[in-house]
C-alpha positions as CSV (number, residue, x, y, z in Angstrom):
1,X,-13.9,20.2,6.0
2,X,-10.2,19.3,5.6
3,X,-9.2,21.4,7.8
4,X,-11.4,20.0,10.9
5,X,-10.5,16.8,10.0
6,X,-7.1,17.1,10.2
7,X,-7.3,19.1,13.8
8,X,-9.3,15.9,15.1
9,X,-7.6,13.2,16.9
10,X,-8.1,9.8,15.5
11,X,-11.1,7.8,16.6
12,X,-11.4,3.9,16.4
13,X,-14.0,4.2,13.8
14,X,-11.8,6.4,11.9
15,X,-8.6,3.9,12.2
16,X,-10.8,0.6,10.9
17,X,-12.6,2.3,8.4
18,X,-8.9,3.4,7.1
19,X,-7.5,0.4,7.3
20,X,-10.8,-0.8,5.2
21,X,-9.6,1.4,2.8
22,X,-5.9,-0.1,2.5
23,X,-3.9,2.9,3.9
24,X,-0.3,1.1,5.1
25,X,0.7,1.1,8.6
26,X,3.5,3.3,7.5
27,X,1.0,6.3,6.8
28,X,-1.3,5.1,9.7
29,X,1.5,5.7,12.2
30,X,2.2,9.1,10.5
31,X,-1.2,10.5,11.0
32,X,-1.6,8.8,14.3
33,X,1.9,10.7,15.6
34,X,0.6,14.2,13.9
35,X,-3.2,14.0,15.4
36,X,-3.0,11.4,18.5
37,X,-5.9,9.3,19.0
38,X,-9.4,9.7,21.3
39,X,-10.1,5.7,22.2
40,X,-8.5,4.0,25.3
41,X,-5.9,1.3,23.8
42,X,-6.5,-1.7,26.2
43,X,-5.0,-5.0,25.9
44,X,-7.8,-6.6,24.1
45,X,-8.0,-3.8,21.6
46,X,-3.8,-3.5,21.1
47,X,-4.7,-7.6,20.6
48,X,-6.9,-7.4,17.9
49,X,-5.2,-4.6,16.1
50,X,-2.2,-6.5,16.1
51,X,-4.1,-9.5,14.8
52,X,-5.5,-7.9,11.8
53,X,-2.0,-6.4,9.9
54,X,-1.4,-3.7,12.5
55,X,2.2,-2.8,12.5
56,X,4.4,-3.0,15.2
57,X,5.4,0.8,14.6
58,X,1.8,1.6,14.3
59,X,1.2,0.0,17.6
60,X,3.9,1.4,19.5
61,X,3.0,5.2,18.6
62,X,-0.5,4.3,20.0
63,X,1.1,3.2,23.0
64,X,3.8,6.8,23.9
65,X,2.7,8.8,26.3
66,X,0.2,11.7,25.5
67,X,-0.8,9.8,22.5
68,X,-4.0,9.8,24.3
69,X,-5.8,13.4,23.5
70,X,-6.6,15.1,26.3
71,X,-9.7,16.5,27.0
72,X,-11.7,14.3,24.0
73,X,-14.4,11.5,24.7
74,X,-12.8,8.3,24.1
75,X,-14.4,6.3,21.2
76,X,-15.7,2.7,20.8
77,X,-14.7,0.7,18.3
78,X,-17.8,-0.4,16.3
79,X,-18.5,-4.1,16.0
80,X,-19.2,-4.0,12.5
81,X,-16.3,-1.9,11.4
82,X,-14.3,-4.5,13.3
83,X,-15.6,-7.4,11.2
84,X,-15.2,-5.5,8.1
85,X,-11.5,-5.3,9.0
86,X,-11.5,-8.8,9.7
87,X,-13.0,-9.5,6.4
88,X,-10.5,-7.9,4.8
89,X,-7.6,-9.6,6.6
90,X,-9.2,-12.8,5.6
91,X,-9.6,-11.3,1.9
92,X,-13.4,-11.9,1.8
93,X,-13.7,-8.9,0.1
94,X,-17.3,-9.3,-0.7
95,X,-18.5,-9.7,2.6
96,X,-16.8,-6.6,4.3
97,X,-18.4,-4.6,1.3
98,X,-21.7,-5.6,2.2
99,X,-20.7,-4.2,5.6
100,X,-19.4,-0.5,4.1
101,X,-22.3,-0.2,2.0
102,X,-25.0,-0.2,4.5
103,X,-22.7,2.0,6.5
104,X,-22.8,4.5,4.1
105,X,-26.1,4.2,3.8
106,X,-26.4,5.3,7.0
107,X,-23.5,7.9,6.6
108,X,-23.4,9.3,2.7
109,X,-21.1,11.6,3.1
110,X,-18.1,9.9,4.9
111,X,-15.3,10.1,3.1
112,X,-13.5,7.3,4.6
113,X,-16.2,4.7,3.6
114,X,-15.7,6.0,0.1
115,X,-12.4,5.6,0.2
116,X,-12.7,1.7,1.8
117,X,-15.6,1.1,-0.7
118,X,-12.9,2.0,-3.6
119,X,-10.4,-0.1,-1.7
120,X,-12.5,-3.2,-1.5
121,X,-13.7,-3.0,-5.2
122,X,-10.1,-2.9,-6.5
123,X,-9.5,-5.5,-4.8
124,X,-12.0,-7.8,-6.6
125,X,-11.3,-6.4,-9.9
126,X,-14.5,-3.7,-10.3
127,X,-12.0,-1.5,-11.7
128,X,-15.3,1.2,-12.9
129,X,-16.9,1.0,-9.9
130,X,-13.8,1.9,-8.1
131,X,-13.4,4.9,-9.6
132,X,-16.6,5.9,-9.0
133,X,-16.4,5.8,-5.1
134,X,-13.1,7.0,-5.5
135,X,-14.5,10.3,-7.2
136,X,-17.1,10.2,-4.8
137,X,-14.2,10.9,-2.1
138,X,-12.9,13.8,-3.8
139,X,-15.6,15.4,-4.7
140,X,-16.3,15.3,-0.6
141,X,-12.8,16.4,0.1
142,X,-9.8,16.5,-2.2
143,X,-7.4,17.3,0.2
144,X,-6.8,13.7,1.0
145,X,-3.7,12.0,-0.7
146,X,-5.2,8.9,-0.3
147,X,-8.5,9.5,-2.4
148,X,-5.7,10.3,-5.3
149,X,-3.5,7.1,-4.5
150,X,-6.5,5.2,-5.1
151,X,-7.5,6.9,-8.2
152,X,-3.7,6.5,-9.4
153,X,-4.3,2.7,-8.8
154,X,-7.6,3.2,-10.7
155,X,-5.6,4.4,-13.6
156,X,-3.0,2.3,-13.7
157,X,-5.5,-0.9,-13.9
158,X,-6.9,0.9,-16.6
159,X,-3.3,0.9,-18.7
160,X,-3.4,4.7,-18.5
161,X,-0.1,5.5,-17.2
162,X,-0.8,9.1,-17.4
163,X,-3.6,10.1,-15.5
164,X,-2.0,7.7,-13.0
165,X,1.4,9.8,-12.7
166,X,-1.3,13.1,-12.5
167,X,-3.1,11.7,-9.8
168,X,0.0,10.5,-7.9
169,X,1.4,13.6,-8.2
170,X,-1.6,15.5,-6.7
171,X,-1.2,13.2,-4.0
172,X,3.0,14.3,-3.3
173,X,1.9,17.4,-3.9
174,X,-0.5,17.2,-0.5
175,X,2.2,15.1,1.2
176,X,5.6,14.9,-0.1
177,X,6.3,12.4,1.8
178,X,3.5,9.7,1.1
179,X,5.0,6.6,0.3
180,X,2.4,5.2,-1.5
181,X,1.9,8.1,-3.7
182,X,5.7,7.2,-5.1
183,X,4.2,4.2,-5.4
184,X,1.9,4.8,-7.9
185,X,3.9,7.3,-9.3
186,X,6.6,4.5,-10.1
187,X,4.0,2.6,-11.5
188,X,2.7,5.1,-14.1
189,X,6.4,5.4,-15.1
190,X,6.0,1.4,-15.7
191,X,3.2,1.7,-17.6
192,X,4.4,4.1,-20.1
193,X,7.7,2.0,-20.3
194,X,9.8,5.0,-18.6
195,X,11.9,2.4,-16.5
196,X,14.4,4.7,-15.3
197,X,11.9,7.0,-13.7
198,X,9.9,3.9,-12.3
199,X,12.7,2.8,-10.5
200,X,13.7,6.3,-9.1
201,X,9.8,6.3,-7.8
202,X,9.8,2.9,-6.2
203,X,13.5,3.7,-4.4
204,X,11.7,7.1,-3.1
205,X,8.8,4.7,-1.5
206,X,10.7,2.0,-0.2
207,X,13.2,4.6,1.4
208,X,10.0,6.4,3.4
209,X,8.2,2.7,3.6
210,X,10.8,0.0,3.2
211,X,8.3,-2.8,4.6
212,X,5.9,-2.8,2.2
213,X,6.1,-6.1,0.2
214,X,3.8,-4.9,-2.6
215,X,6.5,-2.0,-3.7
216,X,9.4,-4.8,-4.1
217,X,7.1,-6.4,-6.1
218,X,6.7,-3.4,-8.4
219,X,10.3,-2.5,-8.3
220,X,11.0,-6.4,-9.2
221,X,8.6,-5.7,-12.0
222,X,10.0,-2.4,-13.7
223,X,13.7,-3.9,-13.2
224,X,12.8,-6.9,-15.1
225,X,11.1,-5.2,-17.6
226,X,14.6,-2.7,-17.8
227,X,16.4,-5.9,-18.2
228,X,18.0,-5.8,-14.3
229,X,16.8,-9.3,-13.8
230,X,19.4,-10.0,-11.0
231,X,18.2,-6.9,-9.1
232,X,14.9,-8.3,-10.0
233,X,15.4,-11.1,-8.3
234,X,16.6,-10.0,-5.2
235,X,13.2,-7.6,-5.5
236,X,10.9,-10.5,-5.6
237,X,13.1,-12.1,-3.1
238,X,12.2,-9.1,-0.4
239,X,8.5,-9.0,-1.1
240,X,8.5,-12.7,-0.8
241,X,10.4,-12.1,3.1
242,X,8.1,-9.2,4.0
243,X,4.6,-11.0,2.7
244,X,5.2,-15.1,2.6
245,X,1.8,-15.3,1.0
246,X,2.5,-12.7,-2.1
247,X,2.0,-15.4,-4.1
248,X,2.7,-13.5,-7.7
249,X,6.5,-12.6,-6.1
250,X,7.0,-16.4,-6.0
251,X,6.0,-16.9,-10.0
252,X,7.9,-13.5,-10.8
253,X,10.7,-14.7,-9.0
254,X,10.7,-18.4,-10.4
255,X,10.5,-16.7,-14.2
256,X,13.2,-14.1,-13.6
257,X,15.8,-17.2,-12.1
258,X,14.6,-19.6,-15.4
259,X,15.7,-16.4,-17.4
260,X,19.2,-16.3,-15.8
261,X,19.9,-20.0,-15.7
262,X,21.5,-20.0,-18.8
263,X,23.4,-16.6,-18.0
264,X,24.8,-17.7,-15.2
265,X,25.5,-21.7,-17.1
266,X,27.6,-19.2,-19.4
267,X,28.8,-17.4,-17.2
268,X,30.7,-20.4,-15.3
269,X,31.7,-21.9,-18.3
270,X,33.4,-19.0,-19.5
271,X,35.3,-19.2,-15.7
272,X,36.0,-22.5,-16.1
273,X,37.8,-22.3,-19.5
274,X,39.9,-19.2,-18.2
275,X,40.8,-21.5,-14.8
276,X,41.9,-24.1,-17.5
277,X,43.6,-22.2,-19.7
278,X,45.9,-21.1,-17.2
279,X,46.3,-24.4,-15.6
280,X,47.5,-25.5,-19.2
281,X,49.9,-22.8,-19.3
């Protein structure tokens, strides 16, 4: 199954239903460079793609020459797969599940529902249920690094660090170069207080991904936690840059520079009496 799969060129249901599922328009370009795509990018579709968080890089590999596979039947791009995506871009998280559970319904065995259905729980907080559609997705295909990011994520929410770092692993160990598995990984090494190591991690993801907001946010996390609160800062300050609206960078970021205030009072007192002292002399 894995393997047909990944000889397929990507279809518009295939690229909503992923984006459902929360993969980053880092990974979607990656898989859309390796496998092409079978649906006829028009102006109204590059529109609405671009509308709903798709990135620039994303939409530009879409766009090269031969991206198109030859020889395929070009797909349509469902109507209720787009409103699910739209959903999600709006964060009505509960309404786009409505829309993936009668879709699978329909379609038990897609793996890529699972995998948004996992996605869109996690994002409401129904950590169990998560992990339950989650397993659902490997036990239809394990192959898929994503099924295990989402699993790490599971884990971590559930303060076990390592089954998190396991499933992460799994995930590098399908593609070593999957951002968001270093992610996680990073995050498992936070939760089990290995700061070091979670740093490492989350400098290995931001150097294959280094616009995703949500790993600065991490990084700023683990740094503060190791005591790095200037690097912290400058962390939060990234993720703010890259994602206005992550509103938990703008708290992290207003606690780290409360921390430092009197630091950096201390630290220009301490100038100021060496300034003086020479002046005196």
């Amino acid at each position: 199954m894995a393997e047909e799969r990944a000889a397929k060129p990507v279809d518009c249901p295939q690229l909503l239903t992923w984006m459902v599922a929360g993969i980053p328009s880092q990974r979607l370009t990656r898989l859309v460079a390796e496998r092409g795509i079978r649906f006829r990018l028009g102006q109204n579709t590059t529109g609405f793609l671009a509308s709903i968080g798709a990135g620039s890089d994303l939409l530009a590999e879409m766009r090269k020459p031969g991206a198109s596979a030859a020889g395929t039947q070009s797909s349509e791009c469902p109507t209720d797969l787009v409103q699910a995506v739209e959903l999600v871009h709006q964060q009505h998280y509960d309404n786009a599940e409505a829309i993936v559970r009668k879709l699978l319904v329909a379609d038990p065995e897609n793996v890529d529902l699972h995998m948004a259905l996992g996605n869109l729980r996690m994002q409401q907080d129904d950590v169990d249920e998560a992990f339950d559609d989650y397993s659902d997705a490997k036990d239809l295909d394990p192959s898929i690094p994503e099924i295990h990011n989402g699993l790490s994520h599971v884990f971590y929410h559930s303060n076990d660090g390592e089954n998190a770092m396991a499933e992460a692993r799994t995930a590098l160990s399908i593609d070593p170069q999957n951002a968001e598995a270093y992610r996680y990984l990073g995050l498992g090494l936070y939760a089990n207080e290995n700061y070091s190591a979670a740093l490492h991690a989350f400098q290995e993801s931001l150097s294959r991904d280094p616009s995703r907001a949500e790993t600065y946010y991490d990084l700023g996390l683990a740094q503060s936690a190791d005591k790095k609160l200037s690097a912290a800062a400058e962390s939060y300050r990234n993720a703010i840059r890259l994602n206005p609206e992550l509103l938990e960078a703008r708290t992290k970021l207003q606690l780290v520079l409360h921390e430092l205030a009197p630091k950096r009072a201390s630290v220009g007192e301490e100038a100021k009496s060496r300034l003086d002292s020479k002046a005196a002399q």
